[in-house]
DSSP file (Angstrom, degrees, kcal/mol; ACC not computed):
  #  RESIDUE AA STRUCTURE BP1 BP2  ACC     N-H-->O    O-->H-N    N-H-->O    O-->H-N    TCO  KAPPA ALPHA  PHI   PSI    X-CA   Y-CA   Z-CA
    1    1 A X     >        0   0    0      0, 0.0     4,-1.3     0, 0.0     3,-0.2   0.000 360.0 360.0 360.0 -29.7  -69.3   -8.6   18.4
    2    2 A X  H >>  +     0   0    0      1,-0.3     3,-1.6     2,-0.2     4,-1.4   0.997 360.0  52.9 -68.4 -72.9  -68.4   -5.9   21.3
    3    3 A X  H 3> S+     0   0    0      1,-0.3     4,-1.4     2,-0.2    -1,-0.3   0.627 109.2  45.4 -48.0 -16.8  -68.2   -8.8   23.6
    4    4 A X  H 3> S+     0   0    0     -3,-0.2     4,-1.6     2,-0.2    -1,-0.3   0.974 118.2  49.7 -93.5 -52.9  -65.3  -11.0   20.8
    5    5 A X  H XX S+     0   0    0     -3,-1.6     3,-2.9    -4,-1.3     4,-1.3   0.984 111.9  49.2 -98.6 -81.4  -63.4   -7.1   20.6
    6    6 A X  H 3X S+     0   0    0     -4,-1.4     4,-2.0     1,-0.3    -1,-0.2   0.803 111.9  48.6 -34.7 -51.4  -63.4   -6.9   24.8
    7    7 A X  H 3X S+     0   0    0     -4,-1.4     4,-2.6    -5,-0.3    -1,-0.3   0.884 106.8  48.6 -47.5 -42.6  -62.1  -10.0   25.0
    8    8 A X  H <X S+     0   0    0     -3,-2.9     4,-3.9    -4,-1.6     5,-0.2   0.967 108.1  61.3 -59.4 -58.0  -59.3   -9.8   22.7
    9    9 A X  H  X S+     0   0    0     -4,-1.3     4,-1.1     1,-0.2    -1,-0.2   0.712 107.7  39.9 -58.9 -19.0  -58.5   -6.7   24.4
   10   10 A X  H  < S+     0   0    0     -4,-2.0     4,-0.5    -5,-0.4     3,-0.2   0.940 114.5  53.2 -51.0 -64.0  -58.0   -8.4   27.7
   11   11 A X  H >X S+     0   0    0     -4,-2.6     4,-2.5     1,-0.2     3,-1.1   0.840 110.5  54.8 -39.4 -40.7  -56.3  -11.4   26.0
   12   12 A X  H 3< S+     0   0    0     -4,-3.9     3,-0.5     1,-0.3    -1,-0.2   0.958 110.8  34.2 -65.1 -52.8  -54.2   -8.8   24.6
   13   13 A X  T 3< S+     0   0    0     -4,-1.1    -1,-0.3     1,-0.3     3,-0.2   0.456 119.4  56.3 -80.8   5.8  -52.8   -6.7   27.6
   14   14 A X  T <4 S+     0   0    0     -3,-1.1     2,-1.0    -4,-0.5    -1,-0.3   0.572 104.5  52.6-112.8 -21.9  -52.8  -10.1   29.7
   15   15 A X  S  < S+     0   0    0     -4,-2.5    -1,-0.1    -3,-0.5    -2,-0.1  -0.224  79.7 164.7-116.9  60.8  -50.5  -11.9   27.2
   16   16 A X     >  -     0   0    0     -2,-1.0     4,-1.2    -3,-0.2    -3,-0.1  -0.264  45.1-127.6 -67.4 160.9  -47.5   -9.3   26.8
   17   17 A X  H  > S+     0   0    0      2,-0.2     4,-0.9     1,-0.2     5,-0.2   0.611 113.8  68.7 -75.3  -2.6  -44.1  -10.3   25.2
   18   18 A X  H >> S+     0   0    0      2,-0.2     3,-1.6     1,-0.1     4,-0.6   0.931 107.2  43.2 -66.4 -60.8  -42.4   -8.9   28.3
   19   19 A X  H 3> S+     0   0    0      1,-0.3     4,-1.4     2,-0.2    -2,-0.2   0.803 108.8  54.5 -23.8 -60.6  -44.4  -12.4   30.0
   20   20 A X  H 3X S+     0   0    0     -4,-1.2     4,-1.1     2,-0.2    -1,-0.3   0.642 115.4  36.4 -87.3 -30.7  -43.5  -14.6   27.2
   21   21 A X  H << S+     0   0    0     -3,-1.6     4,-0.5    -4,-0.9     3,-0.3   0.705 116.5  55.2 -87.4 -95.2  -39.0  -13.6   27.6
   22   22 A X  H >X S+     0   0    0     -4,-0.6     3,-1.0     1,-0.3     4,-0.6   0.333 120.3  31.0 -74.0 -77.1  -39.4  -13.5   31.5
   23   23 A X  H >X S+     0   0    0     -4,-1.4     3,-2.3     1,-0.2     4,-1.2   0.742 120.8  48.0  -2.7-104.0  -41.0  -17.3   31.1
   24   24 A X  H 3X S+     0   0    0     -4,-1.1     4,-3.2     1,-0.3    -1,-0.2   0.546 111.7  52.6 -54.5 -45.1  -39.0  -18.6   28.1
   25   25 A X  H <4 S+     0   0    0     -3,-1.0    -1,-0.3    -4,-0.5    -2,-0.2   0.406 111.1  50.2 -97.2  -9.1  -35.3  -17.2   29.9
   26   26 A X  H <X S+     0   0    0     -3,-2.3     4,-1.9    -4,-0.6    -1,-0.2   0.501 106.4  51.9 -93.6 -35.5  -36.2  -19.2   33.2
   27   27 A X  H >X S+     0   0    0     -4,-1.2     4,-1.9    -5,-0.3     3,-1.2   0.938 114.5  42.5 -80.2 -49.9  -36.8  -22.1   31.5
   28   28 A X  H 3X S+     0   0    0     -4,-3.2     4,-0.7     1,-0.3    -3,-0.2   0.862 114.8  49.3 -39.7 -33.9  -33.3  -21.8   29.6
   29   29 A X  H 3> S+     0   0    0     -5,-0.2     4,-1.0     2,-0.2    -1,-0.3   0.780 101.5  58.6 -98.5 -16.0  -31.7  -21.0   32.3
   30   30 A X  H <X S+     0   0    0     -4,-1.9     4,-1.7    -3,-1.2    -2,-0.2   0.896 110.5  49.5 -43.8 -57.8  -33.2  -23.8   34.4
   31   31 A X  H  < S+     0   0    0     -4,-1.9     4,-0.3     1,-0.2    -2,-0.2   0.553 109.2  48.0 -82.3   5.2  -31.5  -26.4   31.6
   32   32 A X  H  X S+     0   0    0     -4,-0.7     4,-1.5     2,-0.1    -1,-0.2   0.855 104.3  58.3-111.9 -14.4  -28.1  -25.0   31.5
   33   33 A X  H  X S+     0   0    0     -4,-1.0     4,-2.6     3,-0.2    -2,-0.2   0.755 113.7  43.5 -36.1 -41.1  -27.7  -24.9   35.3
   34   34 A X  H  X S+     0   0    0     -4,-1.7     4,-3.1     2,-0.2     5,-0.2   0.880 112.4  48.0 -75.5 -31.6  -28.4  -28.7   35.0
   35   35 A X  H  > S+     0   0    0     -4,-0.3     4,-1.5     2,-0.2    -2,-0.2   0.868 116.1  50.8 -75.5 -27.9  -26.2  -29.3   32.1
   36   36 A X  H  X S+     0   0    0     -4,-1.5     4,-1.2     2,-0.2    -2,-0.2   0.881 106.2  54.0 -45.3 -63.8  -23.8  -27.4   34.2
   37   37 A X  H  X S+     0   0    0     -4,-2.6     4,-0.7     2,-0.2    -2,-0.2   0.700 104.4  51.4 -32.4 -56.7  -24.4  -29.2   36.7
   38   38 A X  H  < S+     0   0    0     -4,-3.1    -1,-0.2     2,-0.2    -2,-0.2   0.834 102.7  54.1 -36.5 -65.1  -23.7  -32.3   35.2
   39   39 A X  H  X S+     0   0    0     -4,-1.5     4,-2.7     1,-0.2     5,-0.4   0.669 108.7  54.4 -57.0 -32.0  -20.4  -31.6   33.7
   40   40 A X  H  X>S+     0   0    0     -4,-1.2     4,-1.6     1,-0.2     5,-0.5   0.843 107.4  51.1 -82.5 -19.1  -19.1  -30.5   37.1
   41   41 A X  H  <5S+     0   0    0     -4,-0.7     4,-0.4     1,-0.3    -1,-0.2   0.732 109.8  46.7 -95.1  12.8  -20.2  -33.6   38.5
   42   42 A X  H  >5S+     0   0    0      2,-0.1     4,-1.0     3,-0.1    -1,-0.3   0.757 111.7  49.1-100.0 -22.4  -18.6  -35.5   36.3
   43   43 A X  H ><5S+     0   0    0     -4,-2.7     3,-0.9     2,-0.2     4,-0.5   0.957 113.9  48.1 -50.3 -56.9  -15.4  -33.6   36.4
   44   44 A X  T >X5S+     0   0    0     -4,-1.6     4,-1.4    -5,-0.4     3,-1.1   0.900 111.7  56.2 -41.4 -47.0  -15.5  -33.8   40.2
   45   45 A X  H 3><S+     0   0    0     -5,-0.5     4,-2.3    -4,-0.4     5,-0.3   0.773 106.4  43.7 -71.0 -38.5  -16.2  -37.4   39.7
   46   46 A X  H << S+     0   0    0     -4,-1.0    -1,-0.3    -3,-0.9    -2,-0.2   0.298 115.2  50.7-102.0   9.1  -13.4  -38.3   37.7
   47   47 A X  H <> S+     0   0    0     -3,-1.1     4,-2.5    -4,-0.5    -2,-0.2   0.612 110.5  44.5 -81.5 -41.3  -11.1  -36.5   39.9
   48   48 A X  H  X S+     0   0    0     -4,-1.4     4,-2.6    -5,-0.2    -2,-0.2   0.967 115.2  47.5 -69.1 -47.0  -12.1  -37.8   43.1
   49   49 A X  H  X S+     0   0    0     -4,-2.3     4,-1.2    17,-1.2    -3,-0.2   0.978 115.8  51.4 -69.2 -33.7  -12.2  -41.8   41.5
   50   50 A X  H  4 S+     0   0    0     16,-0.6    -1,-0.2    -5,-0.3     5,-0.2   0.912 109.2  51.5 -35.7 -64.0   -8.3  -40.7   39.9
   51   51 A X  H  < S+     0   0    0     -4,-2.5     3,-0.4     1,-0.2    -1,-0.2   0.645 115.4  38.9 -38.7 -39.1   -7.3  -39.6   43.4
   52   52 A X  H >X S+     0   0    0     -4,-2.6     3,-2.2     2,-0.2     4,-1.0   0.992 106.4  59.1 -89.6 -55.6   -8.4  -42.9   44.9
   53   53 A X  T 3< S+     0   0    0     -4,-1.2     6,-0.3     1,-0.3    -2,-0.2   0.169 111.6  49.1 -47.1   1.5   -7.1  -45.3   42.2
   54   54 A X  T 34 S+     0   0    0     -3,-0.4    -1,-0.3    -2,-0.2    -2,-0.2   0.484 110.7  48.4 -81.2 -25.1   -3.7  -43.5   43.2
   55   55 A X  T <4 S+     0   0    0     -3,-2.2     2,-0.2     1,-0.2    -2,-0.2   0.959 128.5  21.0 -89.6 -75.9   -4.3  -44.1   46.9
   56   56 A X  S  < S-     0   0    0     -4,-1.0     3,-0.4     1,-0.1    -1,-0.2  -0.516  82.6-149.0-110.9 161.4   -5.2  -47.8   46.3
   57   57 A X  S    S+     0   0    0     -2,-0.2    -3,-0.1     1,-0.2     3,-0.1  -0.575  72.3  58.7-119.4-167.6   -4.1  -49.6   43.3
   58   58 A X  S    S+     0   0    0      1,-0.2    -1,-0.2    -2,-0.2     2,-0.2   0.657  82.4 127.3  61.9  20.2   -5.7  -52.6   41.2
   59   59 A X  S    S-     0   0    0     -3,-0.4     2,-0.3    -6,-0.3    -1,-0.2  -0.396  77.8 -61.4 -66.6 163.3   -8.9  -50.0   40.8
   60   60 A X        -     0   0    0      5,-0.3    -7,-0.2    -2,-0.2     9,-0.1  -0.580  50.0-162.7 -67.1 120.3  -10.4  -49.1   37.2
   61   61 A X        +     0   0    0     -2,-0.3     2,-0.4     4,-0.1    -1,-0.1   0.071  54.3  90.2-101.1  10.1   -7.7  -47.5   35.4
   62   62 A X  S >> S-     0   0    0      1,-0.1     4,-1.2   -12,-0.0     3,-0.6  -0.833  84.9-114.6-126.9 166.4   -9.7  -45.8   32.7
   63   63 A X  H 3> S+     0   0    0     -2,-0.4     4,-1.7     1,-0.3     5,-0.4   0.923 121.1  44.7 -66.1 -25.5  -11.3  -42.1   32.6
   64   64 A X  H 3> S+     0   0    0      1,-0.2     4,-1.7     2,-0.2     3,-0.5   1.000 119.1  49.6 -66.3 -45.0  -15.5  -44.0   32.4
   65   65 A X  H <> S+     0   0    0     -3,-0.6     4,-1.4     1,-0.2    -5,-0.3   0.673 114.1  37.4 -88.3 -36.2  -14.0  -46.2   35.2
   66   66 A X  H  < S+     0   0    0     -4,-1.2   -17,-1.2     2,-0.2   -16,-0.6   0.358 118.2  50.1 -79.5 -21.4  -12.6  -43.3   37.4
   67   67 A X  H  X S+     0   0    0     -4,-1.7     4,-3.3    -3,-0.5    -2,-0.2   0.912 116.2  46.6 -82.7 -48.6  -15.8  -40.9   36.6
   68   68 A X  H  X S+     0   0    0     -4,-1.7     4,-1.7    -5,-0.4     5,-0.3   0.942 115.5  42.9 -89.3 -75.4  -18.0  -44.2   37.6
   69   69 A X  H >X S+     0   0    0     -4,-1.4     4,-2.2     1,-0.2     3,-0.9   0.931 114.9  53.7 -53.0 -92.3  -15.9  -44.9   40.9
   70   70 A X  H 3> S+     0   0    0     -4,-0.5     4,-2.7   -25,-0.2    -1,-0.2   0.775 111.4  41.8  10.8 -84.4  -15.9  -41.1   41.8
   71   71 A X  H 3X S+     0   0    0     -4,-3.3     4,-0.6     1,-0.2    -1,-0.2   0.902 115.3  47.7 -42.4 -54.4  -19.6  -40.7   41.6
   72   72 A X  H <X S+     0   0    0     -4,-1.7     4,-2.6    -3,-0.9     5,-0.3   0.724 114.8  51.3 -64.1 -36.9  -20.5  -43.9   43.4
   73   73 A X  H  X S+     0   0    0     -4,-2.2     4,-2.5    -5,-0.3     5,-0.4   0.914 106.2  51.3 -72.5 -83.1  -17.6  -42.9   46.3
   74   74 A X  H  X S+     0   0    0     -4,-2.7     4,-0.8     1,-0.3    -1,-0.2   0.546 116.7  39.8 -72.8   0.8  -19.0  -39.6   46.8
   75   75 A X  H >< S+     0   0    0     -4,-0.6     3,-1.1     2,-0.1    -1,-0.3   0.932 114.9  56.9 -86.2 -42.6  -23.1  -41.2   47.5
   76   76 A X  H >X>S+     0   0    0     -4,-2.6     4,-2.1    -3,-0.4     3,-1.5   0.859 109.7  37.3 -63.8 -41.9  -21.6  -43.6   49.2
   77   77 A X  H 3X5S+     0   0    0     -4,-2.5     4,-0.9    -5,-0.3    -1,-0.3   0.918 117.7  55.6 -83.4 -15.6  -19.9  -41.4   51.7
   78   78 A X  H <<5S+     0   0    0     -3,-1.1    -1,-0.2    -4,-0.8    -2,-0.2   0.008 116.0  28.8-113.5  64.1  -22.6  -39.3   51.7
   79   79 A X  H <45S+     0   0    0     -3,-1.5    -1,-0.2     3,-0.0    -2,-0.2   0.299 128.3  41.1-153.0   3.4  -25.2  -41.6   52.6
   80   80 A X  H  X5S+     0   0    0     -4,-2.1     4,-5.8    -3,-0.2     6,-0.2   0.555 112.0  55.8-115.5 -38.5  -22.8  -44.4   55.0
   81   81 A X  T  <XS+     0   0    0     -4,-0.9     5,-1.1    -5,-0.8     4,-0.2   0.562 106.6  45.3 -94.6  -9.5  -20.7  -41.6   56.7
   82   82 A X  T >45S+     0   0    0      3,-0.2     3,-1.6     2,-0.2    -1,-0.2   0.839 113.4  52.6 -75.2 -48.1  -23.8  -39.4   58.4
   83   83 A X  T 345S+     0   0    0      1,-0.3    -2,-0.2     2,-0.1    -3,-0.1   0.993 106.6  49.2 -51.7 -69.4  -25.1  -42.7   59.4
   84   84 A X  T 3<5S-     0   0    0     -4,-5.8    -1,-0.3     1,-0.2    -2,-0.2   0.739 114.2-120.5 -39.3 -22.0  -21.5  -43.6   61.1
   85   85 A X  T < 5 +     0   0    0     -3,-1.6     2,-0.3     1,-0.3    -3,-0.2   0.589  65.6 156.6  36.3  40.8  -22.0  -40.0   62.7
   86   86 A X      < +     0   0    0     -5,-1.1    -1,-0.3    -6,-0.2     2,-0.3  -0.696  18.1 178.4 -73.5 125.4  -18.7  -39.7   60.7
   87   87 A X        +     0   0    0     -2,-0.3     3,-0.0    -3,-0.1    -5,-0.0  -0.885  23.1 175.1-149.8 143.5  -18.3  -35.5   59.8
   88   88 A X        -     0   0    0     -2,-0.3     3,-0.2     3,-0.1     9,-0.1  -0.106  65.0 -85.1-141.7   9.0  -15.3  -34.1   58.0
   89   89 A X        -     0   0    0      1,-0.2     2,-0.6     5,-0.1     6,-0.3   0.366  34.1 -92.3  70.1 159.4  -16.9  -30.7   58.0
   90   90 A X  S    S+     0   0    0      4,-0.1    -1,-0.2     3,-0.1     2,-0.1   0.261  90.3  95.9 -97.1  31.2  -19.3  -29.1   55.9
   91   91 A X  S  > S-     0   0    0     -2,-0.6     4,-1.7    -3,-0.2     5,-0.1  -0.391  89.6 -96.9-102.7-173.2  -16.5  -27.1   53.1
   92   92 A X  H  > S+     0   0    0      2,-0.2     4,-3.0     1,-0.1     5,-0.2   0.919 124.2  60.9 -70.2 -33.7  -15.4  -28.5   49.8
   93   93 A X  H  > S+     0   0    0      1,-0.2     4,-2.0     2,-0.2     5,-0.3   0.912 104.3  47.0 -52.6 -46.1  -12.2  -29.9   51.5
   94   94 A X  H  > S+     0   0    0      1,-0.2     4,-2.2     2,-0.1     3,-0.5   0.994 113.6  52.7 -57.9 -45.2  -14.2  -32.2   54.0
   95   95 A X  H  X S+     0   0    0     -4,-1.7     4,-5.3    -6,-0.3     5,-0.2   0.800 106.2  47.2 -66.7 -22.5  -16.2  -33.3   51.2
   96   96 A X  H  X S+     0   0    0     -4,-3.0     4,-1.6     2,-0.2    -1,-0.2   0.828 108.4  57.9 -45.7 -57.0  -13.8  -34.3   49.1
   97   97 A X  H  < S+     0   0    0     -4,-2.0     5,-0.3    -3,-0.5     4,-0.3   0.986 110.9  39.1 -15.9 -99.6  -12.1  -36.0   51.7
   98   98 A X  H >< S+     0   0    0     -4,-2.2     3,-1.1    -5,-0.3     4,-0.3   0.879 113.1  54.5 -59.8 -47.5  -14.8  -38.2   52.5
   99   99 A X  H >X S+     0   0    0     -4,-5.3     4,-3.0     1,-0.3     3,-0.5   0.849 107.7  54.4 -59.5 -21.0  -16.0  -38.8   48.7
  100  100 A X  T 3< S+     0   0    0     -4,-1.6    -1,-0.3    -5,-0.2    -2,-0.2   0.089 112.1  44.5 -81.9  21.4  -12.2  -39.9   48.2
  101  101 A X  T <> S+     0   0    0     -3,-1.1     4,-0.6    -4,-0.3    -1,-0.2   0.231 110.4  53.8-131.1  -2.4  -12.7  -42.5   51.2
  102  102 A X  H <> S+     0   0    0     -3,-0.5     4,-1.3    -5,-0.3     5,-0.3   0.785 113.0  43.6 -90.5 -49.1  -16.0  -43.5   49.7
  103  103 A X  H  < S+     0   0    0     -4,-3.0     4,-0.5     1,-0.2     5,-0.2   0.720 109.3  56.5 -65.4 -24.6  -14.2  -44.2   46.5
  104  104 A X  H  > S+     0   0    0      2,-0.2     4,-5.7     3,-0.1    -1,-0.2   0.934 105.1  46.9 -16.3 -87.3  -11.7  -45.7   48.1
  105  105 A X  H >X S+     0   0    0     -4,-0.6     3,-2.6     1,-0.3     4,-0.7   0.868 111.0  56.9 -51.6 -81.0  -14.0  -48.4   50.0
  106  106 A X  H 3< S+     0   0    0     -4,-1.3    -1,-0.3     1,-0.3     4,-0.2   0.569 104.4  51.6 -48.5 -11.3  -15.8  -49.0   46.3
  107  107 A X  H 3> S+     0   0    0     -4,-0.5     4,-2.4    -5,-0.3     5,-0.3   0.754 110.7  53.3 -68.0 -52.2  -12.3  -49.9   44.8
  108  108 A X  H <X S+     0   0    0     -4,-5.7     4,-1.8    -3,-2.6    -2,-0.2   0.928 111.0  37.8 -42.5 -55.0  -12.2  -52.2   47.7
  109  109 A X  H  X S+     0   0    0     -4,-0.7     4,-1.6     2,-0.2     5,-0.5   0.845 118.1  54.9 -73.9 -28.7  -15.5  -54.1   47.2
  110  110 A X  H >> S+     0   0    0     -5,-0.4     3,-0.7    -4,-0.2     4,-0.6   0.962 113.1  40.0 -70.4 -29.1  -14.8  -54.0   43.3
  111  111 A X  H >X S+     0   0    0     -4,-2.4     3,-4.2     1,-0.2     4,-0.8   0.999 117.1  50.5 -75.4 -58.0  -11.2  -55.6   43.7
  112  112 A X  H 3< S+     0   0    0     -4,-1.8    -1,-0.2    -5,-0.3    -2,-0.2   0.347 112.3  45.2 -63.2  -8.3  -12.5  -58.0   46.3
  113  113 A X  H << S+     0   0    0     -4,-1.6     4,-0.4    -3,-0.7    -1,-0.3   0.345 111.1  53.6 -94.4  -6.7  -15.3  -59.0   44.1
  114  114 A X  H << S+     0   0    0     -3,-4.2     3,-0.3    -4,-0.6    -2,-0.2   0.920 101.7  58.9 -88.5 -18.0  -13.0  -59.3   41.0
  115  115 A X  S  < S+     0   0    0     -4,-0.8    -3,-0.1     1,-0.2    -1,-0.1   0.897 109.4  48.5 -73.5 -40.2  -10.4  -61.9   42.9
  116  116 A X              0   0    0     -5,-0.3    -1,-0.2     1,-0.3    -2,-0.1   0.689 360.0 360.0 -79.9   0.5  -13.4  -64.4   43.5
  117  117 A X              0   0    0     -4,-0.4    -1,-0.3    -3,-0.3    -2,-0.2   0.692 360.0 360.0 -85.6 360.0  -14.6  -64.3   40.4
């Protein structure tokens, strides 16, 4: 019976509520940085593909179409344009840049796949 009491009393001071917030408030704050996250990159995204569907016209004219185009531009420039050793500088302004020339080119392929079909 000593030995069930000693234990507990371990359990006890090992499992504080200070433990249990410090835990619980990391994980929360883990999922609104992503949800965060999200929402900017879908603003960004539907900013960039707007920006470009002004530059070149015949592109998808609607907000899913301009988020979509957006997104797709800015991996595409940044996974084609390192390769090019292509650099616009490492601020928001370069990136922008160069995901609004990524979105660009994907307005390009999309038109150029919609006249042959």
């Amino acid at each position: 019976m000593k030995r069930i009491l000693n234990s507990s009393l371990i359990m006890l001071t090992l499992a504080t509520p200070v433990l249990a917030q410090t835990e619980g408030s990391e994980a929360v704050g883990s999922a609104t940085g992503g949800i965060l996250g999200l929402l900017i990159t879908i603003v960004i995204g539907a900013l960039i593909g707007w920006v470009a569907s002004l530059i070149v016209s015949g592109g998808p004219s609607s907000l899913l179409g301009d988020i979509l185009i957006g997104i797709g531009g800015s991996f595409l420039a940044g996974w084609v344009l390192p390769m090019l050793g292509v650099s616009f500088g490492s601020g928001f302004l370069g990136a922008f840049i160069a995901s609004v020339l990524g979105a660009i080119v994907l307005i390009l392929i999309y038109r150029a796949i919609r006249k042959s079909a």
